[in-house]
C-alpha positions in Angstrom: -22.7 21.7 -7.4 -23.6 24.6 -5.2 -21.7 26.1 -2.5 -23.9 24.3 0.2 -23.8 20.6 -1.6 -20.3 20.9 -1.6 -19.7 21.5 2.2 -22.0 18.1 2.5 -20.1 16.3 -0.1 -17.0 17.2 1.9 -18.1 16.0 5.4 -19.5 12.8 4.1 -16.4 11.9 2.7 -14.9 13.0 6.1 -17.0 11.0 8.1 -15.8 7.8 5.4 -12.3 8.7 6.3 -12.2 8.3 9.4 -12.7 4.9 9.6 -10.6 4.0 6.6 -7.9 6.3 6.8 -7.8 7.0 10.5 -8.4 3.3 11.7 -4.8 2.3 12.5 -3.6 5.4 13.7 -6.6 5.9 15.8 -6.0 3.2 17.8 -2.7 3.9 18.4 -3.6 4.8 22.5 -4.4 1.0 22.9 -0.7 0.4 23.4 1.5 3.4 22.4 1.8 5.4 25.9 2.0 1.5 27.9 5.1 0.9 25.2 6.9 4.1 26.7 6.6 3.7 30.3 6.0 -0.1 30.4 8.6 -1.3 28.1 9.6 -5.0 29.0 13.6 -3.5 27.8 14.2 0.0 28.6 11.1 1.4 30.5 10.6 5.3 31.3 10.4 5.6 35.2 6.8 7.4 35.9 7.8 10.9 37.4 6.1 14.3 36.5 9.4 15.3 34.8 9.0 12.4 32.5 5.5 12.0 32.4 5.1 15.9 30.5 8.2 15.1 28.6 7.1 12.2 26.9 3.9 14.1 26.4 5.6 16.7 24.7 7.2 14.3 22.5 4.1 12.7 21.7 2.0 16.2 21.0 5.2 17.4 18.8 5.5 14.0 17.0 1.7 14.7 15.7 2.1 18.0 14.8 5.0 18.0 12.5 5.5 14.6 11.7 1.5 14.2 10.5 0.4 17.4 10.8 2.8 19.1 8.9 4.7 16.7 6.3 1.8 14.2 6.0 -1.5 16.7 5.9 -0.2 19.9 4.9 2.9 18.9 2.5 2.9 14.6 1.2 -0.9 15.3 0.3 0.3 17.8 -1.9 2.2 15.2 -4.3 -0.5 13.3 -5.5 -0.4 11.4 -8.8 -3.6 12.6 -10.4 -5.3 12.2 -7.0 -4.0 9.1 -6.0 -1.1 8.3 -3.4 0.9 5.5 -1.9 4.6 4.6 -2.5 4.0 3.0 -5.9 1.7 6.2 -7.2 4.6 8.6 -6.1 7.3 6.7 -7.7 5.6 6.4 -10.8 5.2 10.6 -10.3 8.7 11.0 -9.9 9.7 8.3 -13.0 7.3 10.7 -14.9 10.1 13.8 -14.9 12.0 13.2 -18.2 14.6 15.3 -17.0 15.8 12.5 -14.5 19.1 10.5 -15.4 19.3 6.7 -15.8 21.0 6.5 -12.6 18.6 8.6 -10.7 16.1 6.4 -12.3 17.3 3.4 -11.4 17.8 4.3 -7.1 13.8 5.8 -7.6 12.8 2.2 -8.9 14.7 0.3 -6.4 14.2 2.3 -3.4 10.3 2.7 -4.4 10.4 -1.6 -4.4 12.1 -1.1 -1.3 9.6 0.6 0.4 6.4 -1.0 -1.2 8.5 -4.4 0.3 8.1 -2.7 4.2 4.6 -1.7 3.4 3.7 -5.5 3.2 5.6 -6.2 7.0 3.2 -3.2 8.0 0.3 -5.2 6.6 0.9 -8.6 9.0 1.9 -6.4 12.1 -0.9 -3.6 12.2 -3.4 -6.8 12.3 -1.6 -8.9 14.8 -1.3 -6.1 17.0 -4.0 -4.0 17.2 -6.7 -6.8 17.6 -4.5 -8.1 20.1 -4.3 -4.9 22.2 -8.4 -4.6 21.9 -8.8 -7.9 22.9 -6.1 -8.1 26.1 -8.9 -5.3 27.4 -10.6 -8.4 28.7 -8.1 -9.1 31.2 -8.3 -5.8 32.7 -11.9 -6.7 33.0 -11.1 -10.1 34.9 -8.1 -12.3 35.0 -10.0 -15.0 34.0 -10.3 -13.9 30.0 -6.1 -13.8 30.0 -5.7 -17.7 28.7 -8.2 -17.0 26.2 -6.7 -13.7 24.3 -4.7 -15.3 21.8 -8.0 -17.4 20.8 -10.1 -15.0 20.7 -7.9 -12.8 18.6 -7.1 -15.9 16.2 -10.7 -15.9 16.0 -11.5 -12.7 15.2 -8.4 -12.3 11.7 -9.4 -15.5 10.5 -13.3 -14.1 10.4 -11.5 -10.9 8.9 -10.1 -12.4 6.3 -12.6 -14.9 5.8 -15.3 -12.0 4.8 -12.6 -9.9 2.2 -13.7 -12.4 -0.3 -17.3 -11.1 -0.1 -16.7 -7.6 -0.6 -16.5 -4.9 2.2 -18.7 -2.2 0.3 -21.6 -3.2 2.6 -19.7 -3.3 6.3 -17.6 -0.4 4.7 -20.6 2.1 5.4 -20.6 1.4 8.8 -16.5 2.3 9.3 -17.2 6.1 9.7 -19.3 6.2 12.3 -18.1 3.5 14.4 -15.1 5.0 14.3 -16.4 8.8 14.6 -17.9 6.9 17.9 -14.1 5.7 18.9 -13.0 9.2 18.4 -15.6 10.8 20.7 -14.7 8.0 23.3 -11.1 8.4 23.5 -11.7 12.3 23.6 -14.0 11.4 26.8 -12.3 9.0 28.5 -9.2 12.1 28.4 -10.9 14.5 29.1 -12.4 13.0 32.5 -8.4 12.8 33.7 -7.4 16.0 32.5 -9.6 17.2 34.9 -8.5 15.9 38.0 -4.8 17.0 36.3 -5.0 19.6 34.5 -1.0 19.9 34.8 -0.5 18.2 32.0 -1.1 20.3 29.4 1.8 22.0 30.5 3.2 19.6 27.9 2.3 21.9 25.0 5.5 23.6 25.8 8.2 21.9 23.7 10.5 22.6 26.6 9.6 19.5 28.5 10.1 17.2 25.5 14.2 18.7 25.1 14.4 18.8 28.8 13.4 15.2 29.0 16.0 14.6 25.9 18.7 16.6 27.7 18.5 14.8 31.3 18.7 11.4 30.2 19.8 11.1 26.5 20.0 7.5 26.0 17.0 7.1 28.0 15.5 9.6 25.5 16.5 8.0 22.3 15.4 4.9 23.2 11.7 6.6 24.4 12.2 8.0 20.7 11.6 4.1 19.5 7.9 3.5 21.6 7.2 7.1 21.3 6.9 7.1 17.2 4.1 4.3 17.5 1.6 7.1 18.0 2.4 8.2 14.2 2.0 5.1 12.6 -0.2 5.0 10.2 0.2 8.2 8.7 1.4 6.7 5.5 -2.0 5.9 5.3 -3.2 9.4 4.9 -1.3 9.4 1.7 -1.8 5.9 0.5 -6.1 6.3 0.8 -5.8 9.7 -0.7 -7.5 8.8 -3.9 -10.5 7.2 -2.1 -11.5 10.7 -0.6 -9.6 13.5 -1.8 -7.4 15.8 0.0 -9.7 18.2 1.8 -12.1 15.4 3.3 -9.1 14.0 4.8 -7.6 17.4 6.2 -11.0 18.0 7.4 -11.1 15.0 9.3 -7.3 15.4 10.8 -7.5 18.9 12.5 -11.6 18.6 13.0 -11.7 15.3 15.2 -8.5 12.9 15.1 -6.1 15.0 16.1 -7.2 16.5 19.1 -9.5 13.3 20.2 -5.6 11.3 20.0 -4.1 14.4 21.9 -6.7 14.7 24.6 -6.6 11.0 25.1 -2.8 10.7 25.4 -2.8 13.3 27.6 -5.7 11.7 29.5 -3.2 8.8 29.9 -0.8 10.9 31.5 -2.5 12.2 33.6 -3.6 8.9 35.5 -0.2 7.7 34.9 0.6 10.9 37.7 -2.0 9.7 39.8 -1.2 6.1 40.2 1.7 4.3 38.3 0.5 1.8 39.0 -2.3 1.7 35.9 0.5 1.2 33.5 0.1 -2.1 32.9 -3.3 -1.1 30.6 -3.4 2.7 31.3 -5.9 3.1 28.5 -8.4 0.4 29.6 -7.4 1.8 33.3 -8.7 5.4 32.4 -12.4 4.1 32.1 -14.8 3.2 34.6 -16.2 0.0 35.7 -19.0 -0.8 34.2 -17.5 1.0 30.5 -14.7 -1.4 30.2 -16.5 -4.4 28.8 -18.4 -1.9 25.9 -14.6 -0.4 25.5 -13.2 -3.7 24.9 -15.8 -4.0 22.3 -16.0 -0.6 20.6 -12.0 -1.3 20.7 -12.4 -4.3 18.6 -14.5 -2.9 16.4 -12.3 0.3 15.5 -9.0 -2.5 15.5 -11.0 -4.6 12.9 -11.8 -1.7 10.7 -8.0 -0.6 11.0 -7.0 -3.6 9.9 -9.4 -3.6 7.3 -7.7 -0.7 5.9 -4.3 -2.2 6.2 -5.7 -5.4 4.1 -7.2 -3.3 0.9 -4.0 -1.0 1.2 -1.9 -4.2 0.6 -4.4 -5.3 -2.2 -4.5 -1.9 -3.8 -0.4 -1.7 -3.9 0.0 -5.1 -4.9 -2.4 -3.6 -7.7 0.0 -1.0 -9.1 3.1 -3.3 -8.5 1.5 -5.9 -11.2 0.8 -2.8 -13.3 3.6 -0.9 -13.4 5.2 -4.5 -14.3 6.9 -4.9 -11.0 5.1 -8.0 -9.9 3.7 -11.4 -12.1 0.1 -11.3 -13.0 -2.7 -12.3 -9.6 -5.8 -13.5 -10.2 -8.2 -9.7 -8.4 -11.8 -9.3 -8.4 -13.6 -6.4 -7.9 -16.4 -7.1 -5.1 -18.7 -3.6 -5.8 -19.6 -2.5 -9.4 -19.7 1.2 -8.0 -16.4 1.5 -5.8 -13.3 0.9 -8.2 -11.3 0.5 -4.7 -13.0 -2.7 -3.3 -11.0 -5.7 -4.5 -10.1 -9.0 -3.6 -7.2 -10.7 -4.4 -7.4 -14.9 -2.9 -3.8 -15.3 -3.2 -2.4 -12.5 -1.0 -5.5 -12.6 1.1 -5.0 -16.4 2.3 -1.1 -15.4 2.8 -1.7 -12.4 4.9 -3.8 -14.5 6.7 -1.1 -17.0 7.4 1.4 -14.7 7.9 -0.6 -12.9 10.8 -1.6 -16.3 12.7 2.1 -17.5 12.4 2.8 -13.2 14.7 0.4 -13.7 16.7 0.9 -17.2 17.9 4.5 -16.2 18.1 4.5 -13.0 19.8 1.5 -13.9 21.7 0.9 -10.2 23.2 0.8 -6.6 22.2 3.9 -6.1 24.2 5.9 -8.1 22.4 4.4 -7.3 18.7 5.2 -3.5 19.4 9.3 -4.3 19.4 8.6 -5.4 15.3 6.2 -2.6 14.9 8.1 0.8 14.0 11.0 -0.2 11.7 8.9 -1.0 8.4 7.1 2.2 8.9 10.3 4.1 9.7 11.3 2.9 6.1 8.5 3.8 4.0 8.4 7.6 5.9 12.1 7.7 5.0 11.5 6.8 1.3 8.6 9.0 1.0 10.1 12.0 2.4 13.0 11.7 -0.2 10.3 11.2 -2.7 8.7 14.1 -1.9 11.7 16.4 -2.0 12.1 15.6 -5.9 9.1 16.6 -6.5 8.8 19.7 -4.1 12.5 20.6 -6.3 11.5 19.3 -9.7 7.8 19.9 -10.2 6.6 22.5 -7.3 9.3 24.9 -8.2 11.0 25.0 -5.0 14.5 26.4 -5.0 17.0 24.6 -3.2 17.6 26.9 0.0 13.8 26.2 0.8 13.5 22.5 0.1 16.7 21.1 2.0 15.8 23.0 5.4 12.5 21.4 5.3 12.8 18.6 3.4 16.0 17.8 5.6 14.4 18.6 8.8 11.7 16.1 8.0 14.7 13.2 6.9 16.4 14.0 10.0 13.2 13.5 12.1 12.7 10.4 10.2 16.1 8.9 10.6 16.4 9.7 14.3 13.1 7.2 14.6 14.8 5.1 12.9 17.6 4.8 14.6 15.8 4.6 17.7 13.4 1.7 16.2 16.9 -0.1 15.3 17.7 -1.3 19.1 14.8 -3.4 18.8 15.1 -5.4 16.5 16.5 -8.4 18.4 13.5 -8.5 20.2 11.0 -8.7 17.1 12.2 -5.6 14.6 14.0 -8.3 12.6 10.4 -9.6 11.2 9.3 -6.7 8.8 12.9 -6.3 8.0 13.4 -10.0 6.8 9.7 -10.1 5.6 10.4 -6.7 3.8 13.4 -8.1 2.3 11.7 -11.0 1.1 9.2 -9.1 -0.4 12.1 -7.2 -2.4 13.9 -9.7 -3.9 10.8 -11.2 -5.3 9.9 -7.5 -6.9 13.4 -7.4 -7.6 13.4 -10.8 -9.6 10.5 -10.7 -11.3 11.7 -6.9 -12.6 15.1 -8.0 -13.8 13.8 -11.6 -14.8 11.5 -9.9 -16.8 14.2 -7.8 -18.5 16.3 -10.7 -19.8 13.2 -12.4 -21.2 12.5 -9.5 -23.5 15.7 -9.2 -24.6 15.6 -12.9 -25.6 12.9 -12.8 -28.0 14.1 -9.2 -29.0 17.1 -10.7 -30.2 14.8 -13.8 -32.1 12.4 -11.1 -33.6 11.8 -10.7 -37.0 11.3 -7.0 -38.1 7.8 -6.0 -38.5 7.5 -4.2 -41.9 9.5 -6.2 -43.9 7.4 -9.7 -42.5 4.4 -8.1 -43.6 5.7 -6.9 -47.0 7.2 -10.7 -47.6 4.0 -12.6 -46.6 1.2 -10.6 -48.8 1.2 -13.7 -51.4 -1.1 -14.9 -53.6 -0.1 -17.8 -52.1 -1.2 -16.8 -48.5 -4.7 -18.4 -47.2 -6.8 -15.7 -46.0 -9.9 -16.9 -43.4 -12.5 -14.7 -42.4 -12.2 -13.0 -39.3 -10.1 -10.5 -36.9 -6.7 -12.1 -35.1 -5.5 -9.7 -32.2 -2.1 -10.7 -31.7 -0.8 -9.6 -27.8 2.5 -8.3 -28.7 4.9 -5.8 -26.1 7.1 -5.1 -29.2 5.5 -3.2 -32.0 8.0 -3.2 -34.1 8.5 -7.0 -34.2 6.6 -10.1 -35.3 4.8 -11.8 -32.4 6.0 -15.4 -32.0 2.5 -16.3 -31.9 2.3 -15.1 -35.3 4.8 -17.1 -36.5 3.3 -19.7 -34.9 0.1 -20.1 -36.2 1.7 -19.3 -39.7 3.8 -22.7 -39.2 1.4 -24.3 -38.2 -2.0 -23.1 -39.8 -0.5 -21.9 -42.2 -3.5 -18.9 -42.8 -3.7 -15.4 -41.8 -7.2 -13.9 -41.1 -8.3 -10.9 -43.1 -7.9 -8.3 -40.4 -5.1 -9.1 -37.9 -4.3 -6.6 -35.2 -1.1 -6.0 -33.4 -2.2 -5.1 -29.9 0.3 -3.3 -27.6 -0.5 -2.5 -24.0 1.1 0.3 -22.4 0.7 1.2 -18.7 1.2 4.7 -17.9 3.1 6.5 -14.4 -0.6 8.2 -14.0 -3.3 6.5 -12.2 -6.5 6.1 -15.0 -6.3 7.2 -18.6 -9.4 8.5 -19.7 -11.6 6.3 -22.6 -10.9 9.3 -25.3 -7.4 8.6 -25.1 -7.1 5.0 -24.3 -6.2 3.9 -27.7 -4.6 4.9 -30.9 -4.9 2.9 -34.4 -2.2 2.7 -36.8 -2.8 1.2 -40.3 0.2 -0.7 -41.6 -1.1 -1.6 -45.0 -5.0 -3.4 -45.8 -4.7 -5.9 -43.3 -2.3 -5.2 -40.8 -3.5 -2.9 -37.9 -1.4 -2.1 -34.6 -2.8 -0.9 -32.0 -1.8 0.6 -29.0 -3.8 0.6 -25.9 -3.0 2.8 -22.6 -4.1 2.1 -19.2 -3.6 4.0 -15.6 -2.0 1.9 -13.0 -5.0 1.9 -11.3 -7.3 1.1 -14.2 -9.1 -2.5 -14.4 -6.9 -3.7 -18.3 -10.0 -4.9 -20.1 -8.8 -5.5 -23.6 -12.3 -6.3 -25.4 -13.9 -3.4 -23.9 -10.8 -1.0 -24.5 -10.7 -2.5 -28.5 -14.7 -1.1 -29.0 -13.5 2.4 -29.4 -10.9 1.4 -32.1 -14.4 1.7 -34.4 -14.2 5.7 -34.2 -10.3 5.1 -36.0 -11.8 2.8 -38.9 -11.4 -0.2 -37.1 -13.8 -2.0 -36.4 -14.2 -5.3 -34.6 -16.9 -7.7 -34.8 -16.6 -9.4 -31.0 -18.0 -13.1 -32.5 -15.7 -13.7 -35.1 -12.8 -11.8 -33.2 -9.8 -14.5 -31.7 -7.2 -13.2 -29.8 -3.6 -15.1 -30.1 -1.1 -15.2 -27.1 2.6 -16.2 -26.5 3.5 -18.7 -23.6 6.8 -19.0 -23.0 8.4 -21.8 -20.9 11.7 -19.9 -19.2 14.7 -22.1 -18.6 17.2 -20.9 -16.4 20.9 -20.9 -18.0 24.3 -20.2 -16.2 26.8 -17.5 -17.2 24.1 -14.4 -17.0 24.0 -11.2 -15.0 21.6 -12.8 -12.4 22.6 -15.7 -11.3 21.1 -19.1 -12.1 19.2 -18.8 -8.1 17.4 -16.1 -9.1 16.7 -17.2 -12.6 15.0 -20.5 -11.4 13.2 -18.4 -8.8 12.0 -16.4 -11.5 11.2 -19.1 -13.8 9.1 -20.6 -11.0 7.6 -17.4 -10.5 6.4 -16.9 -14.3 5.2 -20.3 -14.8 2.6 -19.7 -11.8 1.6 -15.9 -12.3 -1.7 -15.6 -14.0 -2.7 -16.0 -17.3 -2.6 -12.7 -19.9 -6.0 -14.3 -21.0 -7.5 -13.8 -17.2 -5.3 -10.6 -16.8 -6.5 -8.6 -19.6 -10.5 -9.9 -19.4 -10.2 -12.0 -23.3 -13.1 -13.9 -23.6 -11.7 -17.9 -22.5 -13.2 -19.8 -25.3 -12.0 -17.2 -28.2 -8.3 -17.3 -27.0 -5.8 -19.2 -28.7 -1.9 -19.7 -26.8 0.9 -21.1 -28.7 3.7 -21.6 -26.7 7.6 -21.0 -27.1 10.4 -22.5 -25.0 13.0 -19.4 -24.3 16.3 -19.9 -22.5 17.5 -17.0 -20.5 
């Protein structure tokens, strides 16, 4: 690709980012400056003093929180181009040289954070759509009983559309939202005019001034103030969708100053008349602009949401793949974009889960109190994250890494704590949700563990089985048996099985191991390796990326090139079912064992998981008690 092809490649993928990546931080200004100064609880009286203060803390807030650890540093600790919470635990699991200890707190607090994510996923909906659509009563007081219908309206048609695929309305999400940007810049830049004494705001004098003069008015401004950087985890989470230099491209060439002009835009009508903040965004626009606003707002809320939704399906995704959550029924809606999937079951939930905010919350107001403490979280968890590896895999020494690492945990922890005072008035949602969320992740992980050692402990050893049953006496049928097995160095129980009760082996059988690795896709060369274990006895071991689509059939064609070779027809492919009982006495106790008993009996089917052909699988079922 030449020099000039490149540049284009690079500002098309720009142009996609913004309205994937930027969507829910872009529309931020809907609500985040009203939350500062309009706060139902501990509102910021509107004076110059603490009109450039808060600005300062805004401008500040963008440039090192997602500016500097987000653009410039997180996008640095990729996992083979990918990113998200899930991606960079599986990075940092990947260092051998991490103790079992260390291991463990990686695993739990990467669950942890995953579990926010999901709170993140039912708020940025509720909320944004809300604040586009409560433009209308700015318009005319007329639309304000019809707000929360409208907004009902327009999720459920949201979620209605994810099961037919978003490749086709996804080419229109850059430029609309290029078109937002441009906007917001406008509407800004018309205010900064009239006062152009705001961007005295730069200084970062007014922002500690402001913090001095009224600390615990301060701290508390600390909690609405952060809502401008949410979203940022979504610069790292849709990193492997366009690549690190589209995505910085896009930051410092249009979103950052188009959010920056339009916050300070804000502030400086707020100076003019106070009396705009009940919508100073909407406010900032002329007449006959605000009912295209209110749509063009709508639009860019949809597409943020949007992004929110295939984040949640894409992490859900690795979770079931690193073996952290039971097996969901996901379809892939484009044959050319491995990112666009749908996934019914968390779809229809999200759904419900959003109705239940909205129609509780019923405003924008009243949704921002929840928003802020789930994100808080994940930033938290990824910034602690992302000092392991900036120590154990960039080389950093240690009197580099804790200055900046601990200035970014500080930052992170002082938002927190400022998010923290409100959640009697809504924060306790993505904390309960999260926690919810956890303990499944959490169940399903340790129920998982006792199950294995079960049939560990019932397992015959491998070698000597398959020296003891080469008989004369054996049957032998024509054909290839691929027996799913997580343990190869035991006999499958389906094996056994069918030996008791068929009493024939075929004349090839295969042992088929799947192994998921902490990188995201494992390229075809190196996705399997054959191991022959005497004339008829194969194992073979096959290796997927957490991100890869596990299609066993396809992945067993290039066993051929290692002298195996299966004819698809006469191939049948034999899988355990277990029935788990729950038993008293063991290290989880007997809740969480029936919790995850219920769990296993409804995830998905290995047969739908791993793409077997229905009509040429076999399950022979076991009854295991935990």
């Amino acid at each position: 690709m030449s020099h000039d092809e490149q540049k284009d490649s690079t500002a098309v993928l720009a142009l996609a980012a913004l309205g994937v990546v930027y969507g829910d931080i872009g529309t931020s200004p809907l609500y985040a400056i009203k939350e500062v100064f309009g706060n139902a609880h501990h509102p910021v009286p509107i004076t110059p003093e603490n009109v450039l203060g808060i600005l300062s803390l805004v401008f500040w807030s963008l440039i090192v929180v997602v500016s500097f650890k987000y653009v410039v540093l997180i996008l640095r600790a990729d996992n083979k181009g990918e990113g998200g919470i899930m991606a960079l635990m599986a990075r940092v699991l990947a260092d051998e040289g991490i103790s079992g200890r260390q291991r463990q707190a990686v695993i739990l607090l990467g669950l942890f954070g995953a579990a926010l994510f999901y709170g993140d996923g039912l708020i940025t909906p509720a909320s944004s759509v809300l604040s586009a659509v409560e433009g209308l009563e700015v318009v005319t007081p007329v639309f304000a009983s019809y707000v929360v219908p409208i907004t009902l309206g327009i999720l459920v048609a949201l979620f209605w559309i994810q099961s037919h695929g978003t490749a086709k309305v996804g080419v229109t999400f850059g430029p609309i939202t290029c078109v937002w940007f441009v906007a917001l810049a406008a509407l800004g830049v018309i205010q900064i005019l009239r006062h152009p004494t705001v961007l005295a705001a730069l200084w970062p004098g007014h922002a500690l001034a402001f913090l001095a003069a009224e600390p615990r008015q301060g701290f508390l401004a600390m909690g609405s103030v952060f809502l401008v950087v949410t979203g940022a985890e979504a610069l790292y989470a849709d990193m492997g969708h366009f690549g690190r230099r589209p995505i910085r491209l896009a930051w410092f060439g249009m979103v950052l100053p188009a959010l920056l002009i339009n916050y300070f835009g804000q502030g400086a009508l707020l100076l003019e008349d106070p009396a705009t903040i009940k919508n100073p965004f909407y406010l900032m626009a002329p007449e006959w602009f605000l009912l295209p606003l209110v749509g063009l707002a709508t639009a860019a809320t949809v597409i943020a949401s949007q992004a929110v939704i295939t984040g949640v399906y894409s992490i859900t995704q690795q979770a079931i793949q690193l073996g952290y959550a039971p097996r969901m029924e996901l379809r892939h809606t484009s044959g050319s974009q491995m990112g666009q999937i749908y996934m019914a079951g968390v779809n229809w939930l999200m759904l419900l889960g959003v109705i239940a905010l909205v129609l509780a919350f019923r405003s924008s107001t009243n949704l921002a109190a929840a928003y802020g403490i789930a994100v808080t979280g994940t930033m938290i968890i990824t910034t602690l994250f992302a000092y392991l590896v900036a120590r154990r895999q960039w080389g950093w020494q240690r009197r580099l890494a804790l200055p900046v690492f601990g200035a970014l945990l500080a930052l992170d922890l002082t938002f927190l704590a400022a998010n923290s005072t409100k959640i009697l008035d809504g924060g306790w949602f993505p904390l309960v949700f999260g926690g919810a969320v956890y303990l499944l992740l959490t169940t399903w992980k340790e129920g998982r563990r006792l199950l294995h050692e079960c049939l560990h402990t019932q397992a015959l050893e491998l070698r000597s089985f398959i020296i003891g049953i080469e008989t004369p006496d054996t049957i032998t049928v024509p054909g290839t048996a691929v027996f799913m097995t997580p343990y190869p160095e035991h006999v499958p129980h389906a094996l056994l099985h069918n030996l008791k009760h068929n009493k024939v082996l075929h004349e090839q059988v295969a042992l088929v191991t799947v192994t998921v690795e902490s990188v995201p896709r494992v390229p075809d060369a190196q996705r399997v390796a054959v191991v022959r274990l005497n004339p008829r006895f194969f194992h073979v071991g096959i290796h997927f990326g957490f991100m890869d689509v596990p299609d066993v059939p396809a992945a067993l064609e290039w066993c051929a090139e290692q002298g195996l070779e299966f004819d698809p027809m006469t191939t049948s492919y034999f899988l355990g079912r277990e029935t788990v009982v729950p038993k008293v006495g063991n290290d989880m106790p007997y809740w969480r064992e029936a919790l995850f008993a219920r769990m296993y009996r409804n995830a998905g089917t290995a047969a739908d998981f791993f793409g077997l052909p229905p009509n040429q699988v076999v399950e022979l079922g076991t009854r295991v008690t935990l």
